[in-house]
C-alpha positions in Angstrom: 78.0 114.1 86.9 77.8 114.8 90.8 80.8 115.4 93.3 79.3 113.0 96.4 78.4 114.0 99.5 80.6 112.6 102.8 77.8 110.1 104.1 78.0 111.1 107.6 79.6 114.1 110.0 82.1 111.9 112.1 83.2 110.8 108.7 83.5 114.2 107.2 85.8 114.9 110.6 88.1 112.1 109.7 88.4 112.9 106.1 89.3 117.1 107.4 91.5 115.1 110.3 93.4 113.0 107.1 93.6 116.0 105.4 95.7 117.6 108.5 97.7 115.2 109.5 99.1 114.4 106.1 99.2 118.0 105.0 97.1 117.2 101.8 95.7 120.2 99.9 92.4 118.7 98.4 90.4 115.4 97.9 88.1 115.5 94.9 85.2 112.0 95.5 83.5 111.4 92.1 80.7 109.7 91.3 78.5 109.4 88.9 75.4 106.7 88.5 75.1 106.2 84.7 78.6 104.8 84.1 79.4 103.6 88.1 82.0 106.0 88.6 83.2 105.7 92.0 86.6 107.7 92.4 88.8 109.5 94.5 91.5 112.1 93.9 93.8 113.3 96.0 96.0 116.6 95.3 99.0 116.3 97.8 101.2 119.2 97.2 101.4 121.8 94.5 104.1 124.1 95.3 106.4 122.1 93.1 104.4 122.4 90.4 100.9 120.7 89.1 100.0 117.2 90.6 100.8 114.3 88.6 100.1 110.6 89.7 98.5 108.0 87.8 95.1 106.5 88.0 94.7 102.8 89.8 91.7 100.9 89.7 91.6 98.4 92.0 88.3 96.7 94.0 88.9 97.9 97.4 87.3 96.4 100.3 85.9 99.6 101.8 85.3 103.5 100.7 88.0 103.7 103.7 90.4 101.3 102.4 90.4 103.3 99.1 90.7 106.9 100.9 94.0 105.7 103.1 95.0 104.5 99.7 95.2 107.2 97.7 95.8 109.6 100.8 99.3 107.7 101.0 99.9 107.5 97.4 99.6 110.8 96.7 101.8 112.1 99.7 104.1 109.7 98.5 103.9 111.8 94.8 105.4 114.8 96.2 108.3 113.3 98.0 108.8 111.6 94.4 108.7 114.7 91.8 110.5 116.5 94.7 113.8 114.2 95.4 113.8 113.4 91.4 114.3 117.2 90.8 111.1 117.5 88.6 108.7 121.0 88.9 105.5 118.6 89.7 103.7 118.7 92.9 101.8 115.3 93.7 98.9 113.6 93.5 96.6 110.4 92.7 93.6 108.5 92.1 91.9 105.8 92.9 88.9 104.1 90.9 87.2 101.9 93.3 86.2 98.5 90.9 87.4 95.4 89.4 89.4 96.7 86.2 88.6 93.0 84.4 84.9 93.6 84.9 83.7 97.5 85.7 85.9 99.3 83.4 84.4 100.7 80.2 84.9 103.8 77.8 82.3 105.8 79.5 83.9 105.4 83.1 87.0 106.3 82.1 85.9 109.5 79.6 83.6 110.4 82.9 86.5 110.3 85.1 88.2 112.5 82.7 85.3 115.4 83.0 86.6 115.6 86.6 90.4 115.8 86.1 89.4 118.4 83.6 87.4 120.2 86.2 90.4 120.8 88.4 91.9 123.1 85.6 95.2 121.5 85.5 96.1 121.3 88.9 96.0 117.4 88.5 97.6 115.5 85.7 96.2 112.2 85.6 98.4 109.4 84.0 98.0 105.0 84.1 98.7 103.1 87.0 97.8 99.7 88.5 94.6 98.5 86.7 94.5 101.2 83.8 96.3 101.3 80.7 97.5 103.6 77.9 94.2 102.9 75.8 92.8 103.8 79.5 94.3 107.5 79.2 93.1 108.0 75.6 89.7 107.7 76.6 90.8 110.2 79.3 92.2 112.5 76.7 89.5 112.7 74.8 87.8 114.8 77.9 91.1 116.4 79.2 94.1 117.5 77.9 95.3 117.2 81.3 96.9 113.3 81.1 100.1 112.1 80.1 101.1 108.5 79.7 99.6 108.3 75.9 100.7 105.9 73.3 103.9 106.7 71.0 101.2 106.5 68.5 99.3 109.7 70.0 102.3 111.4 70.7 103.2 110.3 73.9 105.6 108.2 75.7 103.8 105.0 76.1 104.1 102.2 78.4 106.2 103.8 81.3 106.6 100.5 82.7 110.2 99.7 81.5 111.8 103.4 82.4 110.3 102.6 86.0 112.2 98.9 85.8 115.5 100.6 85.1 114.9 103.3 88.2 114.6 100.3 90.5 117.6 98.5 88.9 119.8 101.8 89.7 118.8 101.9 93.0 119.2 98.0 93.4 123.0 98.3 91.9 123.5 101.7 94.4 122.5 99.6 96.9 124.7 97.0 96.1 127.5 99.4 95.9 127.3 100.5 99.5 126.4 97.2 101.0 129.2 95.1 98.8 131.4 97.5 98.0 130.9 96.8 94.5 127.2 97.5 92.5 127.9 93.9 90.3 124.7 91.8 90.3 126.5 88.9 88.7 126.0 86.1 91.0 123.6 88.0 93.7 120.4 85.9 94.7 117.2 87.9 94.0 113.5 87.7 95.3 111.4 89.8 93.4 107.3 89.8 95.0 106.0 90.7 91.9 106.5 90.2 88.4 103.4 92.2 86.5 104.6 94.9 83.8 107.9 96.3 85.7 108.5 93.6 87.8 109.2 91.3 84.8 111.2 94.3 83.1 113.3 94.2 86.2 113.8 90.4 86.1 115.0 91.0 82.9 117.5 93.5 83.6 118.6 91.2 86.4 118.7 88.1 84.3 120.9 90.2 81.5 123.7 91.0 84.7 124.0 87.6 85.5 121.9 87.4 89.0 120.2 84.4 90.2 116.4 85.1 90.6 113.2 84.2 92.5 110.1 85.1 91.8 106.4 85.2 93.3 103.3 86.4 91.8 99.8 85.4 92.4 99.6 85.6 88.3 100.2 82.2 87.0 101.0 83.3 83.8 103.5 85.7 85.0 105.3 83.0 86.5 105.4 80.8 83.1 106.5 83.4 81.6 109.4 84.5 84.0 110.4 80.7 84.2 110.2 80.5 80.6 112.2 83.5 79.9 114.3 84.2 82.3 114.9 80.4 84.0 114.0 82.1 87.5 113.3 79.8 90.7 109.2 79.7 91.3 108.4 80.7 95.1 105.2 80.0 96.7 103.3 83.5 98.1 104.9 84.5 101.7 107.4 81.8 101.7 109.4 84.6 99.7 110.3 86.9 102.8 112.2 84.3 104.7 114.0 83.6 101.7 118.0 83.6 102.3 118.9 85.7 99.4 121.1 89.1 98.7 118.4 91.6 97.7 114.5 91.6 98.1 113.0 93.4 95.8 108.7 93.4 96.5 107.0 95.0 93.4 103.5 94.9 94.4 100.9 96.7 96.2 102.3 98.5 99.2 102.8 98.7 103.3 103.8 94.8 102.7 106.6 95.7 105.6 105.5 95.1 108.7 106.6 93.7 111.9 106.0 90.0 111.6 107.5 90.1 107.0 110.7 92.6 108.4 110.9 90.0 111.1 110.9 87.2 108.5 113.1 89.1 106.1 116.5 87.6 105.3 118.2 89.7 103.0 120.9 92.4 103.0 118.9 95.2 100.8 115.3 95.8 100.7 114.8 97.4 97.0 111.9 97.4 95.3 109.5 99.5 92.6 106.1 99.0 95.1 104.5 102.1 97.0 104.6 103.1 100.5 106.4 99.4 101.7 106.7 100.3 104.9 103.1 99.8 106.7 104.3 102.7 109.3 107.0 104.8 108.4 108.2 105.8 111.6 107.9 102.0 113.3 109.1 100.3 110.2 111.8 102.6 109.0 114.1 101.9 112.5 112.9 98.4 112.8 114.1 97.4 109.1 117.3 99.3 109.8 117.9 97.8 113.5 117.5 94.4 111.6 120.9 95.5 109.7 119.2 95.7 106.1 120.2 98.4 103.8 116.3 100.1 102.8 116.1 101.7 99.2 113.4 104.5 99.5 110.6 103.2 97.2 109.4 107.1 96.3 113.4 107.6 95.0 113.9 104.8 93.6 110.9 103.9 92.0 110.4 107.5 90.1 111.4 106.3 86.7 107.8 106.2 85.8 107.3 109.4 86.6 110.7 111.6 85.4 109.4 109.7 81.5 105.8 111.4 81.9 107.2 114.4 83.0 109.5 114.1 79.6 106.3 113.5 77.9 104.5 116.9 79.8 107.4 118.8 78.3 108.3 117.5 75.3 109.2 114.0 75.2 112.5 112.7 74.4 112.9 109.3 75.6 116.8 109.1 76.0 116.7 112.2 78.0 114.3 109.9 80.6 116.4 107.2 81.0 119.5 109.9 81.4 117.5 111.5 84.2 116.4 107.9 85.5 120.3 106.8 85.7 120.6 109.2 88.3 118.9 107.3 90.6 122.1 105.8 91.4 123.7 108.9 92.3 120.8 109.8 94.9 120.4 106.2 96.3 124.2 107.0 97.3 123.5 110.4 98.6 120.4 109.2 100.9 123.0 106.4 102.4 125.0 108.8 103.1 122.6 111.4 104.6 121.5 108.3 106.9 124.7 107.6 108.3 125.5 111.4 109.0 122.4 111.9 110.4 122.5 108.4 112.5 118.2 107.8 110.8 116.7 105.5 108.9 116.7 105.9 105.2 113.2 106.2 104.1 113.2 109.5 107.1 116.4 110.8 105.3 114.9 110.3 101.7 111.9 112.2 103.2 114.0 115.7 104.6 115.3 115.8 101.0 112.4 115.9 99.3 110.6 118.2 101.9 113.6 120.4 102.0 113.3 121.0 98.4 109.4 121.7 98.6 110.1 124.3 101.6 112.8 126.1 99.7 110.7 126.1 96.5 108.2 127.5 98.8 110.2 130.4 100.5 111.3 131.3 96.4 107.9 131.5 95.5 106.6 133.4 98.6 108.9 136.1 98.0 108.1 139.6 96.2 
C-alpha cells in the first residue's frame, strides 16, 4: 500500500492552490497496484467534529475531474453536518473506476487500510457506486465507517431517510412559494430516479402530485411508470419542462447558464450535490430568474443526520425526527434570503459557516 506521488510540480501547485482557495484541511491520494486502487480523500473541515462523507465510485474522465469532485463534495460536507446541527466536520472520497466492472473485496478492504490510517478523523460511509455490503468489506479494516447493514448493527440503506429530507424541503418550499406546502395536484420533474430519487417519487406519488421523470436507467423508468404511473421524459427535454417544482437527483453542477435558462419551474429542489456549476454566478442568476432555490447541502442531509444516528447509537425514529426539521430550516434560509436581499444557496452557506466559526471561537478558548 503506497500514498502516490503528485506527478508533476505545476500540478502539486494546483492541488496546494485548491487546497487554499477552498479552505480544505487535507487530501489523502491512494493507490495501490495489486487491487487497482485509485482513490482520493478529501478532509474538509474538522472543527465540527470528525469528517464523515460517503465513498463514490464513479469512472471519471481525468485524475482532475475526480480531484474538483471530491474537493467540492467534501466542502459541501461541512456546510451539511454544520446547518443540520450535527458535531461532524466534512469530508469525501472518490474511487476513480467503473463500480459494475473494477470493484472487488480487495479494493474496497484496501481502501479501508487508508481510512483507518487517518485515525478517525475520516468516517467513511456508501455513496454513488458503493453499497452497504461495500462498507462491510470496509469494516473489516476500519472501524471507522458507518452506513452498515441493520444486520451488522447499523442503519442500512440511508437512501429513504435522504428521500424524506428532500420531500421536507420540497413541501417548505411549497409553503413559501404557494402559501400552502400541499403537493396534491403540483406537476413534478424529478432528473433522477436511482435509490432516493424513486423513494421521493414515491413520497410524491403518496401526496397526490403529478410526476415526470428522466433517468438514463431504463429500468428505473419501468419501474417508476409501473409503480408510480409517472410521465417518461426524454434526457434534457426535462429542464424546459412547464411544471411546479424541479427536482434534479443526480450528479451535480447540472445548473448552469444555458439549463437555468431553460428551466421552467417555480422551485428548484432536489437531493443532487453541488447543482449549481458556480455558486456565486448561478446562485443570483437562478434567483433573478424568479425561482425559489432549495440548498441541496440542507436539504439533502437526511442521509447523513441517519449515519450520524448510527455513529452514536442508532435509533431510526430519532433520524427521521431530526430529518423533519428540514422543513423548519428551508423556511429559516427563505427568510434569511429575503432579509439579507441574497441568493439562498449564499444564505444557506453563512449559516452553516457561522456555526463552524462560533464552534471554533468555543474551542479556541482556555
Amino acid at each position: 500500500m503506497t500514498t502516490a506521488t503528485v506527478p508533476s510540480l505545476n500540478t502539486e501547485f494546483e492541488v496546494f492552490s485548491k487546497l487554499e482557495t477552498n479552505d480544505h484541511e487535507q487530501i489523502v491520494f491512494c493507490n495501490d497496484n495489486s487491487t487497482g486502487l485509485k482513490a482520493i480523500i478529501a478532509v474538509h473541515n474538522t472543527v465540527l467534529g470528525p469528517g464523515l462523507g460517503g465513498t463514490r465510485m464513479w469512472h471519471y474522465g481525468t485524475e482532475q475531474e475526480a480531484l474538483h469532485d471530491v474537493l467540492r463534495l467534501s466542502r459541501g460536507m461541512t456546510y451539511k453536518a454544520a446547518i443540520s446541527g450535527l458535531n461532524l466536520g466534512g469530508a469525501k472520497a472518490v474511487i476513480i473506476g467503473d463500480s459494475k466492472v473494477h470493484k472487488t473485496e480487495a479494493l474496497m478492504r484496501k481502501f479501508g487500510r487508508f481510512v483507518e490510517n487517518l485515525n478517525g478523523k475520516y468516517i467513511t460511509a456508501e455513496d454513488v457506486g458503493t453499497t452497504t455490503k461495500d462498507m462491510e468489506y470496509v469494516n473489516m479494516e476500519t472501524n471507522h465507517v458507518v452506513g452498515l447493514p441493520e444486520s451488522r448493527g447499523g442503519g442500512g440503506d440511508p437512501s429513504p431517510v435522504t428521500a424524506y429530507g428532500v420531500y421536507m424541503g420540497i413541501k417548505a418550499s411549497a409553503k413559501k412559494a404557494y402559501g400552502s406546502d400541499q403537493l396534491g395536484g403540483k406537476k413534478v420533474a424529478v432528473q433522477g430516479i436511482g435509490k432516493v430519487g424513486m423513494h421521493l417519487v414515491e413520497l410524491l406519488h403518496q401526496e397526490g402530485a403529478e410526476i415526470y421523470v428522466s433517468d438514463i436507467n431504463e429500468e428505473n423508468l419501468k419501474a417508476a411508470s409501473r409503480n408510480f404511473g409517472v410521465h417518461v421524459v426524454n434526457g434534457d427535454d426535462i429542464y424546459a419542462l412547464p411544471v411546479d417544482i424541479f427536482a434534479p437527483c443526480a450528479l451535480g453542477a447540472i445548473l448552469n447558464t444555458e439549463n437555468i435558462n431553460a428551466l421552467n419551474c417555480n422551485i428548484v429542489a432536489g437531493a443532487a450535490n453541488n447543482q449549481l456549476a458556480n455558486e456565486d454566478q448561478h446562485g443570483p442568476m437562478i434567483r433573478e430568474k424568479g425561482i425559489l432555490y432549495a440548498p441541496d447541502f440542507l436539504i439533502n442531509a437526511g442521509g447523513l443526520i441517519n449515519v450520524y444516528s448510527e455513529h452514536t447509537g442508532y435509533n431510526r425514529d430519532n433520524a427521521m425526527r431530526d430529518t423533519e426539521n428540514i422543513y423548519n430550516t428551508t423556511l429559516e434560509i427563505f427568510s434569511l434570503a429575503e432579509e439579507k436581499d441574497i441568493h439562498t444557496q449564499h444564505a444557506a452557506t453563512i449559516l452553516a459557516e457561522k456555526r463552524v466559526q462560533d464552534i471554533l471561537k468555543v474551542r479556541s478558548t482556555y
